[in-house]
C-alpha positions as semicolon CSV with decimal commas, in nm:
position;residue;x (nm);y (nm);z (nm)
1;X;0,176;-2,012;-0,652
2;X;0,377;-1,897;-0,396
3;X;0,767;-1,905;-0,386
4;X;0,790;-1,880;-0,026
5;X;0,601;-1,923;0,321
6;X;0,745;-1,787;0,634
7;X;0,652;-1,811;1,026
8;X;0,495;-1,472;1,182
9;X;0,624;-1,550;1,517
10;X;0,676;1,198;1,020
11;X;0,534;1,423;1,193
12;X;0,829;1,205;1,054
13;X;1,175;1,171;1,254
14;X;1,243;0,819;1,140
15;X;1,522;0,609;1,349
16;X;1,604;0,379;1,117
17;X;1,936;0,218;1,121
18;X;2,115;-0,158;1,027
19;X;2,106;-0,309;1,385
20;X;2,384;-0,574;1,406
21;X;2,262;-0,660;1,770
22;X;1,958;-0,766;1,700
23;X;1,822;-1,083;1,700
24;X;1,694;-1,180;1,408
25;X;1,401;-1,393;1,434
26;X;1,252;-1,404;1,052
27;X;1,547;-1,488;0,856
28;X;1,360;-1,832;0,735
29;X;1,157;-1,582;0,507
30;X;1,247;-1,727;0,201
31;X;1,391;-1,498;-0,035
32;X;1,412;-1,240;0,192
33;X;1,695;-1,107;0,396
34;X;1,703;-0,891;0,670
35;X;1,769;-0,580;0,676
36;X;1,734;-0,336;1,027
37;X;1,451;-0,314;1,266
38;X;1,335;0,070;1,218
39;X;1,116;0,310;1,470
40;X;0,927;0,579;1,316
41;X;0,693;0,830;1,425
42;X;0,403;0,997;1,197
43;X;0,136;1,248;1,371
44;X;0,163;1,100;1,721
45;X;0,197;0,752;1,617
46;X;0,529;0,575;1,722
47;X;0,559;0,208;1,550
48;X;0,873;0,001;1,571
49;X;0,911;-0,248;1,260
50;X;1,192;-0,468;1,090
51;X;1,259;-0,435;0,773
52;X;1,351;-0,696;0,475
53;X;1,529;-0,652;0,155
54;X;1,334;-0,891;-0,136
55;X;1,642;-1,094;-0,328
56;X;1,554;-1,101;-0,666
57;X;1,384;-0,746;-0,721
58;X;1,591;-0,563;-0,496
59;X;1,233;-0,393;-0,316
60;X;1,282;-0,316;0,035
61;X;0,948;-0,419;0,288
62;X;0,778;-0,389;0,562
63;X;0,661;-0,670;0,830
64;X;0,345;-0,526;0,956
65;X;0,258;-0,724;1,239
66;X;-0,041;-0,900;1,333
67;X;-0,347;-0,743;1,478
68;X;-0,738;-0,639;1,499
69;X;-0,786;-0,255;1,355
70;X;-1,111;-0,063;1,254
71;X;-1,161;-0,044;0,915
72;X;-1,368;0,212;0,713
73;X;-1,476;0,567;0,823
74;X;-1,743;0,713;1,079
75;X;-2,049;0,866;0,917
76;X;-1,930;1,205;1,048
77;X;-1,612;1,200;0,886
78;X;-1,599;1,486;0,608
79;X;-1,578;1,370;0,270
80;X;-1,675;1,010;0,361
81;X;-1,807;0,781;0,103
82;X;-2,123;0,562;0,151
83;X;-1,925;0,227;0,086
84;X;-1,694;0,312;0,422
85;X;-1,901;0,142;0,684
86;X;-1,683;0,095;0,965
87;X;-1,597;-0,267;1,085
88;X;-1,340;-0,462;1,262
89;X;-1,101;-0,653;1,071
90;X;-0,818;-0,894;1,225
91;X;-0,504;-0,929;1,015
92;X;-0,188;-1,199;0,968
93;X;0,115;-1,038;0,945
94;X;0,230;-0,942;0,597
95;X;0,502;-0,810;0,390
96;X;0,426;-0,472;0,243
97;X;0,684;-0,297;0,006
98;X;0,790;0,052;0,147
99;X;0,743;0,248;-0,198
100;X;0,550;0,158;-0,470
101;X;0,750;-0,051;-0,773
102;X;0,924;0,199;-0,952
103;X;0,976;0,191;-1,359
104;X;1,337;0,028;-1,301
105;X;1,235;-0,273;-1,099
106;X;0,904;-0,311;-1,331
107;X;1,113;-0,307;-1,691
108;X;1,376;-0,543;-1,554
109;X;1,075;-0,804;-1,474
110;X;0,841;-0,736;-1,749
111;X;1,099;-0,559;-2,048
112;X;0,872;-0,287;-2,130
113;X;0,747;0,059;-1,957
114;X;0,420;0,173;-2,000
115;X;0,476;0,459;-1,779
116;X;0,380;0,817;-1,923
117;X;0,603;1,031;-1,702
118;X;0,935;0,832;-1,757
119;X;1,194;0,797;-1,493
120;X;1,370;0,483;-1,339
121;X;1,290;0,576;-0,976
122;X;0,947;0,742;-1,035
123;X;0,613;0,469;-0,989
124;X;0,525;0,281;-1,272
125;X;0,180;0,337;-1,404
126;X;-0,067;0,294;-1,702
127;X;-0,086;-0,065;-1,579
128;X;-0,380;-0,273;-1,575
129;X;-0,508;-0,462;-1,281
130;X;-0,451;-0,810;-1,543
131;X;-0,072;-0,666;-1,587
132;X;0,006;-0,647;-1,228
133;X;-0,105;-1,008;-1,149
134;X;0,152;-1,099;-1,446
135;X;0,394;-0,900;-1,235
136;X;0,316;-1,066;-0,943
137;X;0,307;-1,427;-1,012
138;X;0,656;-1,399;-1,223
139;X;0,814;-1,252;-0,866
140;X;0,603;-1,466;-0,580
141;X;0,418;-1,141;-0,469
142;X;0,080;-1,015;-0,448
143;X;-0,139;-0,761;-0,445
144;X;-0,248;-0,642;-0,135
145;X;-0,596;-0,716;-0,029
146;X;-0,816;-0,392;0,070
147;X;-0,761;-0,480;0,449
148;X;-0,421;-0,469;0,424
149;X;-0,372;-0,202;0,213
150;X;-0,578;0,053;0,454
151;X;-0,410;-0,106;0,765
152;X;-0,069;-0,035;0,625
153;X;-0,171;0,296;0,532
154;X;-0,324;0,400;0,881
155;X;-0,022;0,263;1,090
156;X;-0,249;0,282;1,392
157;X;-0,450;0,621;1,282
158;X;-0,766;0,647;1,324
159;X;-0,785;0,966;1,176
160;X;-0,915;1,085;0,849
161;X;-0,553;1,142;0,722
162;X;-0,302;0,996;0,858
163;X;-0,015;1,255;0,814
164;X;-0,256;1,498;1,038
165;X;-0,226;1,886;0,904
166;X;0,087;1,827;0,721
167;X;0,007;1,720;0,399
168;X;0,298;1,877;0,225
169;X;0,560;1,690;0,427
170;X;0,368;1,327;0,313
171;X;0,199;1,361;-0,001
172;X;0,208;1,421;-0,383
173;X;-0,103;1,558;-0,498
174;X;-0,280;1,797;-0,725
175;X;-0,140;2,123;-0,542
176;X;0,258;2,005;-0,544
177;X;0,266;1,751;-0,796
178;X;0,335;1,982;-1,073
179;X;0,104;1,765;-1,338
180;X;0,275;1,443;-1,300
181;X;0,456;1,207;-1,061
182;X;0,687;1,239;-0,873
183;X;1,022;1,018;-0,744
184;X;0,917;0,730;-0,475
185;X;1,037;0,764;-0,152
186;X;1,081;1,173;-0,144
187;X;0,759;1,285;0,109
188;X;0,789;1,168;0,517
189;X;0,730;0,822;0,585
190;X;0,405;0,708;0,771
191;X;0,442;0,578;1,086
192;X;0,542;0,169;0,943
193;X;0,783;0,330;0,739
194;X;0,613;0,334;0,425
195;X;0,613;0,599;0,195
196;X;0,359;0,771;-0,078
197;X;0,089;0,547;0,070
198;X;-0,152;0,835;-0,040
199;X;-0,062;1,005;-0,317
200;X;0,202;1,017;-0,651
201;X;-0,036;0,715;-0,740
202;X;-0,329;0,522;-0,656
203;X;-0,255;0,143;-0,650
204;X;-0,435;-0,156;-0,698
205;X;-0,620;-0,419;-0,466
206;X;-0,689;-0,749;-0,518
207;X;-1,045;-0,710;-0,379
208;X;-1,377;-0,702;-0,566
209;X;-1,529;-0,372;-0,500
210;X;-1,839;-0,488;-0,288
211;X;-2,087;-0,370;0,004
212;X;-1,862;-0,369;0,324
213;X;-1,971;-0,600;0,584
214;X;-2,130;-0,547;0,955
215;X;-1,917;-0,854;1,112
216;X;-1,587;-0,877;1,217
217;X;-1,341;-1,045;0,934
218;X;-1,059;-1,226;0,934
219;X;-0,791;-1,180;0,667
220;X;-1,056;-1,075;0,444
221;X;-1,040;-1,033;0,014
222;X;-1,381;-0,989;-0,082
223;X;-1,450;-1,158;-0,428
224;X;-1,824;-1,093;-0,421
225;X;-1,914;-0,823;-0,660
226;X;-2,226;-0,547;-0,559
227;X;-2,560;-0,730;-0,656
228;X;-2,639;-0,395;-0,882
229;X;-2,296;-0,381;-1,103
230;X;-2,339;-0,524;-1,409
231;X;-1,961;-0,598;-1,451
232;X;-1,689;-0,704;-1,200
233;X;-1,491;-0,374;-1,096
234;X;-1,117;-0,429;-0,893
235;X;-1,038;-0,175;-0,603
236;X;-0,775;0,101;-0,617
237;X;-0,676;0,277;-0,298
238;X;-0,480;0,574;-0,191
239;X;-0,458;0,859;-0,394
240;X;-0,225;1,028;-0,689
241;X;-0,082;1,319;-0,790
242;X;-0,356;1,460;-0,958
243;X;-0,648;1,410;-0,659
244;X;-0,768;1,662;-0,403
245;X;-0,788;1,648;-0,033
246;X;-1,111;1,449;-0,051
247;X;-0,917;1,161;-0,267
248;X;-0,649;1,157;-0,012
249;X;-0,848;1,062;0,319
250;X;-0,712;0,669;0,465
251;X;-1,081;0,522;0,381
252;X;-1,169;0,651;0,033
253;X;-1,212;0,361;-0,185
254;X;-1,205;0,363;-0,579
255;X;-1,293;0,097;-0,846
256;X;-1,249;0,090;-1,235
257;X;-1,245;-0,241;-1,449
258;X;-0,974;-0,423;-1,448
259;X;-0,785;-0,376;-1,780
260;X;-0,835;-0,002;-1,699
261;X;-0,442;0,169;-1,730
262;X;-0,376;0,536;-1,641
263;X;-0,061;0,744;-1,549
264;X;-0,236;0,790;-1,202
265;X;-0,246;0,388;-1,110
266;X;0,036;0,222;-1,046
267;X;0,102;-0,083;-0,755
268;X;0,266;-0,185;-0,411
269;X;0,293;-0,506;-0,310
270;X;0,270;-0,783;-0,039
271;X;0,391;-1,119;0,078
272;X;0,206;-1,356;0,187
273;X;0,160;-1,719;0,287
């Protein structure tokens, strides 16, 4: 299914420039090229990435390396959902686009726009979970699972927002949004470089929304659907322009059906092996 494999060897001041020194180790990504290796810092979180350029769709992404991180929220955290229960989760690295795909790079694919709030560089939305896996598999990409999506999003925060007090400088939401989406890309970075990963729009999972699990998982993408739902509902994550500061926390989860479409979902997307 896959068009490619590839060997994983703001308080915001980002220092992110085209580094013709550097060695570059992950040019064998296939239909990939590189692009700069980037530091950037977000709420006391320094992370140093590199950074790839996606051939055909023009996306820029994110390696986010390899690792173990907690996932889910402690039970004193305010606003905290019961379906958060915190658990360890190790990772492969991954690919992770540094903006959601815009209306531009969506109608070029696809050669339609859903999107309510019209603009070439704004998200595209009022797509289904079904139309994004079209998306996907005509490109080589994915969805991201849940794990990676949150891991992306926290960039090594353990807090309850990642972006700390300054949720002006990171996020489009119901108090700055002005009733509809916004541009990608405008807000600080988090600390992997990725932007609007809360907020402007929520975007979709691959996952099953299910019970979290007490062990320790590995690359996880949970398929098995809560014993009590009567149909099988697909995780969104992250936030849009029309939540409040409850909706914008790094563990709130969300789930609709999938061939629900609304101007507040839109998607990011991975690469994987």
């Amino acid at each position: 299914m896959w068009k490619f494999s590839f060997f994983f060897i703001l308080l915001g001041l980002i220092h992110a420039q085209p580094d013709q020194q550097v060695q570059q180790p992950f040019n064998n990504i296939l239909g990939f090229s590189y692009l700069r290796t980037a530091t950037y810092t977000c709420d006391g979180i320094t992370n140093t990435v590199k950074e790839y350029l996606h051939q055909e769709t023009g996306i820029e992404f994110v390696l986010i390396p390899g690792g173990t991180f907690m996932m889910g929220s402690p039970v004193e955290e305010e606003g905290r959902g019961s379906s958060e229960d915190q658990h360890l989760v190790t990772l492969s690295p991954y690919l992770i686009s540094k903006t959601e795909v815009t209306q531009e790079i969506w109608e070029r694919a696809m050669h339609s726009n859903p999107s309510k709030f019209k603009g070439a560089k704004r998200p595209v939305e009022q797509v289904s979970w079904y139309d994004c896996l079209v998306f996907c598999h005509k490109l080589g990409l994915s969805l991201p699972t849940e794990a990676q999506w949150e891991n992306a999003c926290r960039a090594g925060n353990q807090k309850a927002y990642y972006f700390g007090n300054h949720i002006n400088d990171y996020v489009w939401y119901e108090d700055n949004s002005n009733g509809q989406t916004q541009p990608v890309g405008q807000k600080k970075p988090n600390a992997y470089g990725l932007y609007d990963m809360i907020g402007n729009v929520r975007t979709w999972c691959m996952d099953v929304d299910g019970a979290y699990p007490t062990a320790h998982l590995v690359d996880p993408c949970n398929q098995q659907p809560r014993p009590t739902r009567y149909r099988v509902l697909r995780i969104m994550r992250g936030g849009s322009w029309n939540s409040n500061d409850r909706w914008l926390r790094s563990a709130i989860r969300d789930s609709v059906i999938p061939t629900f479409a609304s101007d507040s979902v839109g998607l990011r997307v991975v690469a994987r092996p």
